[in-house]
N, C-alpha and C positions, 0 to 999 in steps of 0.2 A: 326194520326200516328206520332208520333218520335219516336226518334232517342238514347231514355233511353231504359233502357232494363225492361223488358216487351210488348212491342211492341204492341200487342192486347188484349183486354179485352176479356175474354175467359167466357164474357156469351152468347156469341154466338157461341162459339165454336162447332163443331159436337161433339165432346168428351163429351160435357153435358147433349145432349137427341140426338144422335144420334149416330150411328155404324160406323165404318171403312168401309169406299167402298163407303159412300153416294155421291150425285155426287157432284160436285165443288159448288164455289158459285155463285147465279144468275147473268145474263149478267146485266150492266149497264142502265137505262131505257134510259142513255142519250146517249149512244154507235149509231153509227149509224148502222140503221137496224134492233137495238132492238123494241121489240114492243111496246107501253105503250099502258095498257089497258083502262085508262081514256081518252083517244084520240080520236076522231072520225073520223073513214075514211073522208076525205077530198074529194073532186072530182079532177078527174086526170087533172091538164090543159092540156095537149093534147088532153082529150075527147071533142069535141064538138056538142057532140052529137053522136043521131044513125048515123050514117051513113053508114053501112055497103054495100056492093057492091052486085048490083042485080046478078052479074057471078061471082059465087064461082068454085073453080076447085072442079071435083068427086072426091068423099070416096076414101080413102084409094091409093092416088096417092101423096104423101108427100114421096120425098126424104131427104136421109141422105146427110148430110153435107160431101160428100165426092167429090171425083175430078170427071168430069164428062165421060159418057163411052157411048159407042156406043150405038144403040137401038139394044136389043139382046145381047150384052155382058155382062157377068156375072163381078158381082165390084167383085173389089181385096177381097182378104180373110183378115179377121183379124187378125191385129199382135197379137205375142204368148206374154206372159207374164214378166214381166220386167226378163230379165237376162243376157245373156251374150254370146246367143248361134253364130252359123257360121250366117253370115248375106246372105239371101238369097238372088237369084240374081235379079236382077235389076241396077247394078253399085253402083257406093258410095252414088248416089243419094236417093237411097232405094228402098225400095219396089215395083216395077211397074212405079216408077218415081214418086213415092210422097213421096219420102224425110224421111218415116218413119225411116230406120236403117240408121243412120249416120254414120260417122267417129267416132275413139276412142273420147271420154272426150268432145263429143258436141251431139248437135240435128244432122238430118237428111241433108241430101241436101238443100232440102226448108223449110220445116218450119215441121217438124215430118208426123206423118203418115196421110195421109187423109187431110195434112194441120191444124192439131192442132198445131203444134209446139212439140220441145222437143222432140225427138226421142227417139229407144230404142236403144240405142250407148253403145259401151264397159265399163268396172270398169271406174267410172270417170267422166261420164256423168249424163245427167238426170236420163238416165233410170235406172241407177245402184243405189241402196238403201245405203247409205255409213253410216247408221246410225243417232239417233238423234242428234242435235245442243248443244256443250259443254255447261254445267250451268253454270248460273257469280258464279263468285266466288270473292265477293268483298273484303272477309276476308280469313281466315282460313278453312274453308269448300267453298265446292261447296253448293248450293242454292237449293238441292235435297236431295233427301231421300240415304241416304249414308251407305257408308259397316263400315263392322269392321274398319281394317284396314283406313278409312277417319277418322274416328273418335278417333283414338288411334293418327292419324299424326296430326291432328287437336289440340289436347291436348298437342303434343309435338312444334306443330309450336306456337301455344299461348305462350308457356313459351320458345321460343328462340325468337321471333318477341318480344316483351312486357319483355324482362326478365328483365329489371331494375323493372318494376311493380312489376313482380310477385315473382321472388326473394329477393326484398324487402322484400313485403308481408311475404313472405313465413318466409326470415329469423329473421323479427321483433318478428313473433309471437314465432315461436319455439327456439327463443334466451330466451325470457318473460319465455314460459310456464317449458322449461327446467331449469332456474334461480330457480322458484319456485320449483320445485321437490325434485332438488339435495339439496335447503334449508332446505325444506322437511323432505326429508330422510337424511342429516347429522345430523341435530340439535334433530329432533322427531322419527321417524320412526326407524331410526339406532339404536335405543335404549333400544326402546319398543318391538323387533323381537325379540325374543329369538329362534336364530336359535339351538343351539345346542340341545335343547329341540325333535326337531324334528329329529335330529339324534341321540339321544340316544336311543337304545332299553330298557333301564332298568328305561324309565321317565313313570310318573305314569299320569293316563289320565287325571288330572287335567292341568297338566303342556300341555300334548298335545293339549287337547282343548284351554288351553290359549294362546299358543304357534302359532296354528290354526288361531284362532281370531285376534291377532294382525299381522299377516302375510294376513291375507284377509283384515284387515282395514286397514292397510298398501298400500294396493293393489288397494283397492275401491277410496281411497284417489288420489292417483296417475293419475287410472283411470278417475276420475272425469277432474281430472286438464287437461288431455291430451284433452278430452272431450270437454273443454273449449277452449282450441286451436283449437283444429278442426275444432269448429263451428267459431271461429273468422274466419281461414286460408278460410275457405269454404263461409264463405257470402263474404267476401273481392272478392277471387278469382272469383266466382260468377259473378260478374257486370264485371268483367275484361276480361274475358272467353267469355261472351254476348257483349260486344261492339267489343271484336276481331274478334266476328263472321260478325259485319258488317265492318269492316277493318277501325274503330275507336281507338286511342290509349285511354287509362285513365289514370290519375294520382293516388296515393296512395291518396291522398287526395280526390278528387274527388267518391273513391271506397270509401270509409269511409262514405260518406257523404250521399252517395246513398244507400249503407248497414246497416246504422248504424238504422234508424226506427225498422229493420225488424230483429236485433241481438237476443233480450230476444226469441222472437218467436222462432225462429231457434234453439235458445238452450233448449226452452221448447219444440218444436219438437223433437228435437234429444233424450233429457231425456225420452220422453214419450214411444219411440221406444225401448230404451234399458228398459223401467219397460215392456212395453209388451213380450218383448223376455224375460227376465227374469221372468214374473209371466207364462209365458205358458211353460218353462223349470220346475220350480218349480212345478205345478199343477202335471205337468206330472211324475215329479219323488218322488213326496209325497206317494201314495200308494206303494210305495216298501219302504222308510224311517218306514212310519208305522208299516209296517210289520215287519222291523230291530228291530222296538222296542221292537215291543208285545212276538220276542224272537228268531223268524225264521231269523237270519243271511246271512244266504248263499240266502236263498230266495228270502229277501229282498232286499239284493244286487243287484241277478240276474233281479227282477222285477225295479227296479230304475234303473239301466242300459239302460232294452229294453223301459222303459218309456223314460228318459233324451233323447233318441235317437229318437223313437219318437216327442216326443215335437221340437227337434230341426230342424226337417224336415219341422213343421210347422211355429217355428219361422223364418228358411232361407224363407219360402215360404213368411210370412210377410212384412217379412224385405223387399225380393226384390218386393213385390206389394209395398210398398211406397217409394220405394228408389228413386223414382222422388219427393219425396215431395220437399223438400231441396230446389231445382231450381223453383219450383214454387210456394210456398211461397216466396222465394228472386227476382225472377220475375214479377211477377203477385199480389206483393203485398196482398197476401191471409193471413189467418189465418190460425191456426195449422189444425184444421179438416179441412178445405174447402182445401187444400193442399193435405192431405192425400187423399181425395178423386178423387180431379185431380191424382192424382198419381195416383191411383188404376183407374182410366178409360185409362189412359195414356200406362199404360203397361199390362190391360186386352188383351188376344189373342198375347200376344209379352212377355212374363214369360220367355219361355228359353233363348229366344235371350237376354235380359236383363240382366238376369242373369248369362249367360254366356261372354258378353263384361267386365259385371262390374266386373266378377269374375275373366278374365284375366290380366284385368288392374290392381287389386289389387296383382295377382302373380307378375306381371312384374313390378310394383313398388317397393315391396315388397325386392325381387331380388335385386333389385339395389340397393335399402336403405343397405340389410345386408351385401352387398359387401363392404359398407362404414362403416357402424357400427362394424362389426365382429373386423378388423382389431383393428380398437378403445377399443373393448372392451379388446383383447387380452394384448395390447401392456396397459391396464390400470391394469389387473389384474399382468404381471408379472413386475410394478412398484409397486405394494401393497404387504404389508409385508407378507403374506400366499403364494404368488406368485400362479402360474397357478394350481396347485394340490388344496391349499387350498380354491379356487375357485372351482375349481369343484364336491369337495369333501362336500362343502357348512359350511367349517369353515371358510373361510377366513372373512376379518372387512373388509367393505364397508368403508371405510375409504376417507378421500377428494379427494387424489391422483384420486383414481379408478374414484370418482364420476364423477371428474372436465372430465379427460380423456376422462371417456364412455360417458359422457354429450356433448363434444363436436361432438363427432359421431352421437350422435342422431339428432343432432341441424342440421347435414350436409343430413343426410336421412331422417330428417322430411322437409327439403327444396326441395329433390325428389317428396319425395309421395302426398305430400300435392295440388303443380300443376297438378299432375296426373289424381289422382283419382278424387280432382275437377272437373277438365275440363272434361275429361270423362261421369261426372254424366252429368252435364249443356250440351253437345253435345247429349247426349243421349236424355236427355228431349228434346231439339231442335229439334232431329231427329224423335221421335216420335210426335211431333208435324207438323212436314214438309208430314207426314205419313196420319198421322189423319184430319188435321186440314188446311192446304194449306198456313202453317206460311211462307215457302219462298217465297210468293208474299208480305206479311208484311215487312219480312227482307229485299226483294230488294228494297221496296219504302223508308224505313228506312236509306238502305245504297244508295240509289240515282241512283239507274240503274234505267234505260229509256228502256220503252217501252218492260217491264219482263212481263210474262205470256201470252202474246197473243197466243192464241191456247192453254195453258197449261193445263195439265189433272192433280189437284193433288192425289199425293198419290201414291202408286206403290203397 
């Protein structure tokens, strides 16, 4: 075990050949009172033989361990079951005089009921159940399988405990990827749009098809570069997110250093994800394209519609079966399939839940970024020469002003989103693993708590 993130080697993980619910992992042979089965009973030293005693007492004349009572008296009745009720009489001492109902917030008189100890005493006491023993929580999360809500403050406390890291991180990359873009699109893309093409109703469909094309290669282009940031912002954040959870700091260096093997991977994950959503949106809305062609318009319309719609029910449903891959490939040191795979056992039987965390975090990211970008982009368009109409109206020129402007907005809400949805995924995979797999006994030995799991059942 250390103290790098990946923590365990996950060919023994249950998640590999085995179901959620299995039981924990086996007791230690060297534990005392475990049993080893290569061991031979040994002989008691106490036995020294037979010797048993020729005057045994008669059958069935073995008393209970209680306080002793007259010949002919009937023993006390059994106390009722842990709670809270009037204590019956006997004085403070309890029950009959063996100390069973104590005082509030203690045992009994003398040592509980019958002489066990531990009484059944008011809220406060032994008797009173006050709930399980809080998890360590050496980092960012608690050491347990955790709600929404842990895992959203989790993600927020990583990027306010660590923020020289991770707004580093965050603003190195999307200062880089926004540099590129805006260079991008002043110098090439701004060029080659021929927007008004698209608002002309009297442009003939060559123009619009052309006009189409370099507005999607425009787009593709862009997409790609963002693409590239993400996965840098996302392996970096990654190892930072993972050492927060054991209340480790990292340097930017150090997360470089640790991420940097498993970068190409990560980005040929990521590409691989978006060609599968896109070939199962495709597949799915090709038989209505056909049909546009062969002459039925409206038909084909309506059928590539209920397709597109289709497909994309299945590509969300993909997406979020691998949306652990990320963290474990960056984790676990995997490869691109052995990743996806983890991932799809990781969040088999846990679909909505997954889906539903990662899909608020993204609103609530999201939200916050365009709180910051909006503004940006406004105050960029009514500095460019079209001003805010010729913007909306989709004449106006992209021009450096707007770029530089909007650019800077982006750069300030992709410094948002970026620790967010991170951290999010990486706690998510964590959690599902704390679920599955019993990773916060790894993470505590990792982060150096003493004497974590005794008694521990994992998984919930």
């Amino acid at each position: 075990m250390n103290d790098t993130p990946g923590w365990a080697s996950p060919g023994s993980a249950p998640s590999d050949g085995h179901e959620a619910g299995a039981s924990g992992p086996a007791e230690p042979a060297d534990r005392p009172g475990a049993a080893n089965p290569t061991e031979q009973p040994g002989p008691d030293p106490q036995d020294t033989g037979s010797k048993w005693s020729k005057e045994q007492p008669p059958p069935s004349q073995w008393s209970a361990p209680t306080g002793a009572t007259a010949p002919g008296q009937a023993p006390p009745p059994p106390p009722p079951g842990p709670g809270w009720g009037t204590p019956p009489p006997g004085g403070p001492g309890g029950y009959g005089g063996h100390g069973g109902y104590g005082p509030p917030g203690g045992s009994g008189g003398n040592s509980g009921y019958g002489g066990w100890g531990g009484g059944y005493g008011a809220p406060g006491g032994y008797g009173g159940w006050g709930g399980p023993p809080p998890a360590a929580k050496p980092g960012v999360i608690p050491l347990r399988p955790l709600g929404v809500g842990e895992i959203l403050d989790g993600a927020v406390s990583t990027m306010r405990s660590y923020w020289r890291t991770v707004l580093g991180i965050s603003l190195t990359v999307a200062v880089i990827t926004e540099i590129v873009v805006i260079l991008l699109q002043g110098f090439v893309l701004n060029d080659t749009v021929d927007a008004e093409a698209l608002n002309d109703p009297s442009a003939t469909l060559d123009e619009l098809t052309r006009a189409m094309g370099d507005a999607m290669l425009g787009s593709v282009v862009v997409l790609v570069i963002s693409v590239i940031g993400t996965v840098l912002a996302t392996a970096l954040l990654t190892t930072v997110t993972s050492r927060a959870v054991l209340g480790k700091p990292v340097t930017t260096g150090e997360a470089w250093r640790d991420a940097r093997p498993q970068v190409l991977k990560l980005l040929g994950l990521i590409l691989l994800l978006i060609l599968i959503a896109a070939g199962i949106v495709f597949v799915g809305t090709l038989p209505g394209i056909l049909v546009a062609v062969s002459g039925e318009g409206a038909g084909g319309a309506a059928l590539a519609v209920l397709g597109g719609l289709g497909a994309g029910v299945v590509a969300v449903w993909l997406l979020m079966r691998f949306s652990l891959a990320s963290p474990a490939l960056m984790l676990e040191k995997q490869g691109i399939l052995k990743s996806m795979s983890r991932s799809a056992k990781l969040v088999r039987g846990s679909w909505w839940r997954v889906f539903g965390i990662q899909l608020l975090a993204a609103i609530i990211a999201n939200i916050v970024a365009a709180i910051v970008v909006i503004p940006f982009t406004f105050f960029a368009t009514a500095l460019s020469g079209d001003g805010v109409g010729g913007f909306l109206e989709g004449t106006g020129d992209l021009g450096w002003t707007f770029l530089i402007i909007s650019g800077i907005g982006s750069v300030i809400g992709s410094m948002i989103t970026f620790p967010i949805t991170a951290g999010v995924t990486v706690l998510l995979y964590i959690d599902q693993r704390i679920r599955r797999e019993a990773l916060d006994l790894e993470l505590a030995r990792a982060a150096g708590v003493q004497d974590y799991g005794t008694g521990h059942t994992p998984g919930s």
